[in-house]
Structures are given as structure tokens and as C-alpha cells.
C-alpha positions in Angstrom: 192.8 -70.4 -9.6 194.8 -71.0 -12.8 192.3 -70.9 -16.0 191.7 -73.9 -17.7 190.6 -73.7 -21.6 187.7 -76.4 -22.4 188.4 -78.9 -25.4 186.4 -76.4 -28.0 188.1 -73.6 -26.5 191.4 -75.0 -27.1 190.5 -76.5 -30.8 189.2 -72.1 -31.4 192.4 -71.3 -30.1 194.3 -73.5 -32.4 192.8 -71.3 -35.5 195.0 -68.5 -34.1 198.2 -70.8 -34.2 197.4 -71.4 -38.0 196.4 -68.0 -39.3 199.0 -66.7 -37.4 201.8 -68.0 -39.4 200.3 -66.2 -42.6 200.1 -62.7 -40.6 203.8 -63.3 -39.7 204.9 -64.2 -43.4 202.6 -60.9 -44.6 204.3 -58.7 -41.9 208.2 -60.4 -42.6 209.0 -62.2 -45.7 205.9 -61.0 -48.3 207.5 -57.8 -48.3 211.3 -58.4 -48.7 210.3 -61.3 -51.1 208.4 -58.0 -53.2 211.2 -55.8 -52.4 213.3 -58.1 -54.3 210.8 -58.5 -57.4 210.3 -54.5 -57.1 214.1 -53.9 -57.6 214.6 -56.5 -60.5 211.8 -54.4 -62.0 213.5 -51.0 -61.4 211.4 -49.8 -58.3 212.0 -47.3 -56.0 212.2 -47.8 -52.4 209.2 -45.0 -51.8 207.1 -46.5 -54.7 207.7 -50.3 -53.9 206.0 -49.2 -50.1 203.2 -47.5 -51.5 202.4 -50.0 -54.1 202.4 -52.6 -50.6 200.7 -50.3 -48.7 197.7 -49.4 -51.7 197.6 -53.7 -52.0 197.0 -53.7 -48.7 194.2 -51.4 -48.6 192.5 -53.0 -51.6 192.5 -56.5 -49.9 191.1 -54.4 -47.0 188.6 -52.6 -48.4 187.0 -55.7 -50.1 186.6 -57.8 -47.0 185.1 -54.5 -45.5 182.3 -54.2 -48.3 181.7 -58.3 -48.2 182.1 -58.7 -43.9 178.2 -57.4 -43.7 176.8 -59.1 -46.1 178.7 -62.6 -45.5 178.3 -62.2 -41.7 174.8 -61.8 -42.0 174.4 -64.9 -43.9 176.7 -66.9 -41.8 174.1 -66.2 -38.9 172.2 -68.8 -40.7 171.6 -71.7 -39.1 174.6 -73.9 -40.3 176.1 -71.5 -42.2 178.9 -70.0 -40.0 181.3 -73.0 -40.7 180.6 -73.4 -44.3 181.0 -69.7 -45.1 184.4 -70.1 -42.8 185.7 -72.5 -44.6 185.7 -71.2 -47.9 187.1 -68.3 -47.1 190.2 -70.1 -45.3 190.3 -72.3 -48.5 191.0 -69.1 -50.9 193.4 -67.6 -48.4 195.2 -71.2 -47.9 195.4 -71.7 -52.0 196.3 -67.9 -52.4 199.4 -68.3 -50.1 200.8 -71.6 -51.9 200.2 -69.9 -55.3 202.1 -66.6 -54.0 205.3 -69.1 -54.2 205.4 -69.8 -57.8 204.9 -66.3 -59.0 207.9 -64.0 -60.4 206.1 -60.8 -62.1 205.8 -58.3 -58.7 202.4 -57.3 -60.2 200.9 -61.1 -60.3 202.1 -61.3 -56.9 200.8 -58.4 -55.9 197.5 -59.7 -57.3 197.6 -62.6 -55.4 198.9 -61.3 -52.7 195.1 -59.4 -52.5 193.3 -62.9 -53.1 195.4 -64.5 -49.9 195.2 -61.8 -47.9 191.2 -61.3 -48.4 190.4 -64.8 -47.9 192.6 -65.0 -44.7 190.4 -61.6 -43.6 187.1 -63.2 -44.4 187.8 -65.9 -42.6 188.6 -63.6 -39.3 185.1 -62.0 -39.6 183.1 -66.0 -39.0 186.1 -66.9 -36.6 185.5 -64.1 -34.1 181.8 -64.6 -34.5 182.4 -68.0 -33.1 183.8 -66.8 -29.7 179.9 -66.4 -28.8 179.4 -70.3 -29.5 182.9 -71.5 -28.1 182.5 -69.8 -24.7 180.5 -68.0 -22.2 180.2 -64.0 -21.8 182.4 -64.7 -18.2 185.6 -66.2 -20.1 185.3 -64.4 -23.5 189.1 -61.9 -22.3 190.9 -64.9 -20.9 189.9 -67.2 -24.3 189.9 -64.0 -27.2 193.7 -63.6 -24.9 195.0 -67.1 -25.2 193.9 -67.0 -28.9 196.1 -64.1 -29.3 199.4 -65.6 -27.2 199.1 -69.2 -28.3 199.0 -67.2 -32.4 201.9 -65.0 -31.7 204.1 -68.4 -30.2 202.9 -70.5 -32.3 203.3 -69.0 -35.6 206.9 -68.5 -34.3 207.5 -72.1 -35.6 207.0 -72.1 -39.0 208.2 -68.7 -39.2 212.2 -70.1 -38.3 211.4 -72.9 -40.5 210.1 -70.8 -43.9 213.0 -68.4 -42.2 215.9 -70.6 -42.0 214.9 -72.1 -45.7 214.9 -68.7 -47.2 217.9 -67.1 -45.7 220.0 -70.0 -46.0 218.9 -70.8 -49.6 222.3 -70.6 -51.1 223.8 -73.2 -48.0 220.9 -75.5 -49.4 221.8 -75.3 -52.7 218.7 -74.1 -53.9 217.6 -70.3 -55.6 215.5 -67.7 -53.6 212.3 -68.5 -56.1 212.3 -72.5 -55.1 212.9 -71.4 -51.2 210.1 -68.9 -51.1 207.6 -71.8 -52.8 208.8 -73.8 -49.6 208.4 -71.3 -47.6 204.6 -70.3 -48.2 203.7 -74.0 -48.7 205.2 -74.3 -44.9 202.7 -71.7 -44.3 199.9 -72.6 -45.8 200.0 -76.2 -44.7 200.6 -74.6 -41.2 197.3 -72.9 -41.6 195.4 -75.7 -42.7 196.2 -78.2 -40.3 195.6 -75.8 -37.5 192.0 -75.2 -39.0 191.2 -79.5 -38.9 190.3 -79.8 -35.4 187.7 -76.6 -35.2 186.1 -77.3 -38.3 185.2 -81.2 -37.4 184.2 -80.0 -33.8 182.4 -76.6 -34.0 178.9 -76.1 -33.9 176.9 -72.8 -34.3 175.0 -72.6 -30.9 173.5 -69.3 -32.4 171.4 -68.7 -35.5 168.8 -67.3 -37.1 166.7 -70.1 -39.0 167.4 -70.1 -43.0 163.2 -69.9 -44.4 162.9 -70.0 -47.7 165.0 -67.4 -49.3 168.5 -67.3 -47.0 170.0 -64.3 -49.1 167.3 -62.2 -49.0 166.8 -62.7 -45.4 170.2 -62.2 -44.4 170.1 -59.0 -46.2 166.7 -57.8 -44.4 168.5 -58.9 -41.1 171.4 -57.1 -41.9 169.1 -53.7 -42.4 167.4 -54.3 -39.4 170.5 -54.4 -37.8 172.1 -51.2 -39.2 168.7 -49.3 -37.7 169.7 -51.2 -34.6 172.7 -49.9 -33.7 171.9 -46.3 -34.5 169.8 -47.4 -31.5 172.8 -48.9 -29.5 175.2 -45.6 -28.9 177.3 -47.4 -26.7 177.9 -49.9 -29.3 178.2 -47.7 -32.3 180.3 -45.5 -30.6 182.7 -48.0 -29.6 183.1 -49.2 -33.0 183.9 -45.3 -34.0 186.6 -45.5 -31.5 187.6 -49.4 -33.1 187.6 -47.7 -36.0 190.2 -45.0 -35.9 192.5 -47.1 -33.1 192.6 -50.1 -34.8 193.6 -48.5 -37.9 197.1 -47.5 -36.6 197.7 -51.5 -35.1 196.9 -52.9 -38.5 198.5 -50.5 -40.6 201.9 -51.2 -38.4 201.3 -54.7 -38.1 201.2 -55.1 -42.3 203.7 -52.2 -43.3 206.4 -52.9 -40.3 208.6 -54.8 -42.6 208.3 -52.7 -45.5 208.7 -49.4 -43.4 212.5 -51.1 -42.3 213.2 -52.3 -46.2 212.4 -48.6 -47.3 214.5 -47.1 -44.5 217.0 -49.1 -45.7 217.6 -51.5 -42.9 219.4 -54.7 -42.2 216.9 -57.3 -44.0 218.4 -60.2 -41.2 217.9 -57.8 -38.3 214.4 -56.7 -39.8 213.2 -60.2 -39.5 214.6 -60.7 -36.0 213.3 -58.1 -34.5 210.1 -58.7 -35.8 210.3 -62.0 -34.4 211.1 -60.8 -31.3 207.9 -58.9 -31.2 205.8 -62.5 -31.1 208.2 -63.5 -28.6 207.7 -60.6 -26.2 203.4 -60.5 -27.0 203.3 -64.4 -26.0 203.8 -63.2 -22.4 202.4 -60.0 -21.6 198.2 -61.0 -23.8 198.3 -63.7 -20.9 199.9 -60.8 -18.4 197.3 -59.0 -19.3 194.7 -61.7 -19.7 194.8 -62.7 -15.7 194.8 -58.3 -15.1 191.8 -58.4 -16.6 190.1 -60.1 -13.9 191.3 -57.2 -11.2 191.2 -54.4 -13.5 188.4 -53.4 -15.9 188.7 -54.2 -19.7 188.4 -50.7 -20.3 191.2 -49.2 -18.7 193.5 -51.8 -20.0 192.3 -51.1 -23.4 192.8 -47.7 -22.6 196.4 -48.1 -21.8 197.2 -50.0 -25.1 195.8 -47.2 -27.3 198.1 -44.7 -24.8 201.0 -46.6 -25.8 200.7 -47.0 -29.5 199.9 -43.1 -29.6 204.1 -43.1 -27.9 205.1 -45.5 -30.4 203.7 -43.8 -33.4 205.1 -40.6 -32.3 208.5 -42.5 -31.9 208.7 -43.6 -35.4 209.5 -40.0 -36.3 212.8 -40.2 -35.5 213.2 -44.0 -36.3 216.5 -44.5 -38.5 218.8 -47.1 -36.8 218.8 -51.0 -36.4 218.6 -50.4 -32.7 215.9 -48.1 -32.9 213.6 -50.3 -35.2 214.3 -53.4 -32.3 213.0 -51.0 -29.4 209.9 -50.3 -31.5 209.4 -53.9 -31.9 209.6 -54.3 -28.8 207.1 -51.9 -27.5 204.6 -53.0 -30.2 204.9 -56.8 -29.2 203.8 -55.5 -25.5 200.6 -54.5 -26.4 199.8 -55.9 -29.7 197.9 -59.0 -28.7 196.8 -57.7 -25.6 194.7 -54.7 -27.6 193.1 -57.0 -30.5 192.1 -59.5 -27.8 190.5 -57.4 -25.5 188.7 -55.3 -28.0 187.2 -58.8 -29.6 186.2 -59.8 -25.9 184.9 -56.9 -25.2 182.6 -56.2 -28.7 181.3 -60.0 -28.2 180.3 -59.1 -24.8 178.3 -55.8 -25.8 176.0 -57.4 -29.0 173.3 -60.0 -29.4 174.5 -63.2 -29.5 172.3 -64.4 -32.2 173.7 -61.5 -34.1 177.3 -62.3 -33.6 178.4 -62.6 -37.5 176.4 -59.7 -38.5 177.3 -57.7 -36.0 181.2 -58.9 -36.3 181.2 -57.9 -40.1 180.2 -54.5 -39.3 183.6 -54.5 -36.8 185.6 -55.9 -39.7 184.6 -52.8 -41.3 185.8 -50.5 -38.6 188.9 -52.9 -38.6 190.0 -53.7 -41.4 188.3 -50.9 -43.2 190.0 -48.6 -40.9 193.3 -50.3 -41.9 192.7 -48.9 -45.7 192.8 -45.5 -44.6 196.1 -45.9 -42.1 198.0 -47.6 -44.9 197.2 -45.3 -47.6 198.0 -42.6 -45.5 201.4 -43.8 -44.5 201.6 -44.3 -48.4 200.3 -41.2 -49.8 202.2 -38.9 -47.1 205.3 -40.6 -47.9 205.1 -40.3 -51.4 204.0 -36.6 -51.2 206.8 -35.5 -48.6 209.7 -37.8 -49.6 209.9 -39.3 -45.9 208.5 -42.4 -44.7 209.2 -40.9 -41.0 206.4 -38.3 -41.4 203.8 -41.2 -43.2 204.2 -43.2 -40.3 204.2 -40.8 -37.2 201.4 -39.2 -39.2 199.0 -42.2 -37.6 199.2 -40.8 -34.2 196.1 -38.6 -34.8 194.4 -41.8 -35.4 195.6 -43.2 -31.9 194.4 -40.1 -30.0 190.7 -39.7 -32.2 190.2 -43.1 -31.4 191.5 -42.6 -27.3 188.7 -39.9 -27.1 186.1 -41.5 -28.5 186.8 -45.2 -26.7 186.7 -43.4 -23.5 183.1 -41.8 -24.2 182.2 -45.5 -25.2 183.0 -46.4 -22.1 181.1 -44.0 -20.2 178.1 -45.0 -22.4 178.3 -48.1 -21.5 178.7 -48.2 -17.7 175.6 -45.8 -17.7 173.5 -48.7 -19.8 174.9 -50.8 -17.2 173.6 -48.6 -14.1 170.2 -48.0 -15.7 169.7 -51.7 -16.2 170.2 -52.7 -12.5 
């Protein structure tokens, strides 16, 4: 029987279409656009990706410190949306304001306000999957998410592309294309934000008493005891945190990686575009597997494979080479961020959902600080970007050996319950 997403399903689903678009500029145009204010300013190729790479993990790092905290207080009644939609409205104004910016140090301060916002507003979103849905379709809707983000955001991507690259056909300069360009974005974003916002409704909360703050933070410490409780959760989220690391650090350095290398800018952006293309099909490929083969082994697989492609990027150095890695990355991309979402909302309290989620934005996006300032330290300290990047294969196997003893954990709960 082919799956059918409800109306709120489809309206969650959206949000991935619209945030999208800004992963896809960060990962594409926000570092050439740098590149190009980090060589006007005398740069060098290994510093201007270390510099990226150390934004990155500051952005990071703050949304790791806040996710707790906010999530906790977004499992307040009514508070889930409100919180959301603040932090899409700093990442939304951050990404217009990124346009009219010419110092590479402003932009790179910006760049940090954008990025966190956008990453705030991930921690409330993927809390909402427990009100959007039921336990039963959480990997077919956290997968459609996913495919519908990578296609979608292909759209304004050629559009912001097409501007930029063909700035001088238009008769315009590279500053008044790339305010186009993230204003294409960001309105992008926004829209695709309207429909959830006016239809969502937090199914479960915690009620607010008297002093919400201070309760969100006792909640919060009660929760933190909890899951010392819950091995197979905190385990899993040990195995999150080092697997995880590797996916975001390639998904926000890809770009810049290719620029240091010295490749092709055009062929840079096509291939990476070609990585959407390819995830599109194979998160709903593996979204209808799911329902024949367990979560876990699929999840398995995907960590396997980015453990191959990290290793590959040793010897990465051609056009052709950084195409085949795009490739393989666009295979399993979606498929292991959708399934790991699915499968976290599946193993916590539902009325715990943004509390718990903030504590996996930790192991995500806090995980992301230390596989981007590896990449950039290494590099730096060897004088090869080869070596920083095939350096986060450790991090893929750590995190293989660990998810698989999550596993285990968890199928024993499972036996011992029935």
C-alpha cells in the first residue's frame, strides 16, 4: 500500500523544503562567497577553511549549550511553536543580512547568528514529529522530510545559482547578486515555515505553573538523572554523537574542502547539487526498506558507508573524484539523519520530546564542533586538507561500535518488557 502523508504531516514536511534551501546555500555558495572576501583580504586557502570550519563550530557549540535549556522550556504547554518561531526568525533575518555585508569578519559574524538560529529552530522542529504523527509512521514521515528538503531546496538553489554565476550576463556585480541570492533563500525559508506555524499544535506538554523557567530547568535535571537510568537511550546518543559528527562536518565543509583543494568553483556547485538530486530518491528507497528491514541495520549500513567515504577523501584531488564523493554522500545522507530522528523519537517520553531532543542536538550538533575543528586544526598542523578530512573516519567507526551495542540494549528492553 503506497504511504499517504496526512495534511499536518505534509505542512511538517514543508519545514524541511524551507530550511533546506539555507543548508544548501551554507554547504554551496556561503563558502565560495567567503572564499572570495578571504582572498581580497589576503587569505590563505588553509586559513580561509579553518577560519569556516572554527565559525562553524562556534555557531555549533552555542545551539549545543542553549538546545537543553530551550527544549525544556518549549515542553511547556504552548511553548513549542513560540520558542520555534523565534529562532526561525533570527536565522531568516541573519541570512538576508549575510547579503549586504563585505568585511569577511562581519560575515563571518553573521554567518554564526544565521546558522544558530536555523539550528535552534531544528531542535523544536524535530520535537514536533511526536505531535505530527504516530510512533508507527515516525521513519516514513522523519524520511519524506528529508527527500522532499533535499528536492525541494534544489529550486531556489538554481535560482540564487543562476543569479550569481551569471551576474556579469545580468549586468549586475557579485555583491548585488549574492543580496539576491540569500533574500531568495530566506524568503524560501519563510514561506515554507507559514503553513506549520498556523496549523501546528503541541499535543504534548508539561503544564507552565507559576514559574515556567524555573520549572523547565528542574525538568531538565530530572531528566539528565533519567537517562543515566535509560542505557539504551544514553548509549545511543554516544553513538549519535561521534557518527553524526562526521555527516555534519562533511555536510558544512564539503564546499570549502573543494575551494581549498583548489577545484573548479562551477563543477563544485554541480556536484553538490547532484548530491540532493541522488538523496531525493534513495531517503524514500530507504524509507519503504524500512518496513522489511529493521531501522537498525539500515542505520547500520549508512554509518558503514561514510566510514568508506571518509577514508576515500584521502586521496581526493580531481574534479572527477570530488563528483563520485558526492555522489556516495547523497546515497545516504538523508537516509541516515532521518532514520536516526525516527528512531530517537520512538525510544523517549513523548511528553519529553523537546527536552529530550535538545540533549540530541548536543550529541549533533555538538558533535559537529569537534569534526570541524578537527578537520581544521589537522589541516593547519599537517599542511594537507586530505589528512583533516580522512582523519573523521575514527569518528565513523567509534560511533559503528557503540550504535551497535545500542542496539543490542535496546532489543533486550524490548524482550524483557513482553
Amino acid at each position: 500500500m503506497k504511504f499517504k502523508l496526512t495534511p499536518l504531516e505534509k505542512k511538517w514536511v514543508l519545514y524541511d523544503v524551507g530550511n533546506s534551501a539555507f543548508t544548501m546555500m551554507v554547504s554551496t555558495i556561503f563558502p565560495i562567497y567567503f572564499n572570495y572576501l578571504a582572498e581580497n583580504a589576503g587569505i590563505s586557502d588553509v586559513d580561509y577553511l579553518a577560519y569556516w570550519g572554527y565559525a562553524t563550530s562556534i555557531c555549533t557549540l552555542i545551539v549545543a549549550i542553549l538546545g537543553p535549556t530551550l527544549g525544556a522550556i518549549a515542553d511547556t504547554k504552548n511553548f513549542k511553536k513560540i520558542i520555534f518561531s523565534i529562532s526561525m526568525g533570527v536565522g531568516v533575518f541573519g541570512c538576508i543580512l549575510l547579503g549586504f555585508l563585505s568585511s569577511w569578519i562581519w560575515f563571518l559574524g553573521v554567518f554564526v547568528l544565521a546558522k544558530t538560529g536555523y539550528s535552534a529552530s531544528l531542535v523544536f522542529y524535530d520535537a514536533m514529529l511526536t505531535d505530527v504523527t504516530e510512533p508507527d509512521r515516525m521513519d516514513s514521515v522523519s524520511s519524506h522530510g528529508y527527500a522532499w528538503g533535499y528536492i525541494g531546496s534544489c529550486i531556489p538553489f538554481v535560482a540564487c545559482l543562476g543569479i550569481v554565476l551569471g551576474a556579469g550576463s545580468l549586468g549586475i556585480s557579485m555583491q548585488t547578486s549574492m543580496i539576491l541570492a540569500f533574500i531568495i533563500t530566506a524568503l524560501w525559508w519563510l514561506c515554507s515555515s507559514i503553513p506549520l506555524l498556523r496549523s501546528y499544535r503541541q499535543k504534548y506538554f508539561s503544564e507552565a505553573g507559576d514559574h515556567v523557567v524555573r520549572n523547565s530547568f528542574k525538568r531538565l535535571g530530572r531528566t539528565f538523572v533519567e537517562l543515566t537510568k535509560e542505557k539504551h537511550i544514553f548509549v545511543f546518543l554516544l553513538a549519535f554523537f561521534f557518527y553524526i559528527d562526521g555527516v555534519y562536518t562533511v555536510i558544512d565543509m564539503a564546499t570549502a574542502y573543494g575551494q581549498a583543494l583548489g577545484l573548479d568553483s562551477t563543477g563544485l556547485l554541480l556536484a553538490l547539487l547532484v548530491t540532493q538530486i541522488v538523496a531525493f530518491p534513495c531517503v524514500l528507497i530507504f524509507s519503504r526498506l524500512v518496513k522489511k528491514v529493521k531501522p537498525e541495520t539500515i542505520i547500520t549500513i549508512c554509518i558503514a558507508a561514510y566510514f568508506c567515504i571518509a577514508v576515500y577523501a584521502y586521496w581526493l584531488d580531481t574534479q572527477f573524484d570530488f563528483w563520485l564523493l558526492a555522489v556516495m554522500v547523497g546515497m545516504f545522507q538523508g537516509t541516515i539523519q532521518a532514520l536516526s530522528r525516527s528512531y530517537f523519537a520512538k525510544i523517549i517520553p513523548a511528553k519529553k520530546s523537546g527536552e529530550f531532543f535538545g540533549i540530541y542536538d548536543i550529541c549533533g550538533k555538538g558533535a559537529s564542533v569537534i569534526g570541524t575543528a578537527l578537520v581544521s586544526v589537522l589541516s593547519q598542523v599537517t599542511g594537507s586538507i586530505n589528512i583533516g578530512v580522512s582523519a573523521l573516519s575514527v569518528m565513523f567507526l567509534i560511533g559503528l561500535v557503540l550504535f551497535r551495542y545500542s542496539a543490542k540494549l535496546n532489543s533486550n528492553r524490548k524482550k524483557t518488557k513482553v
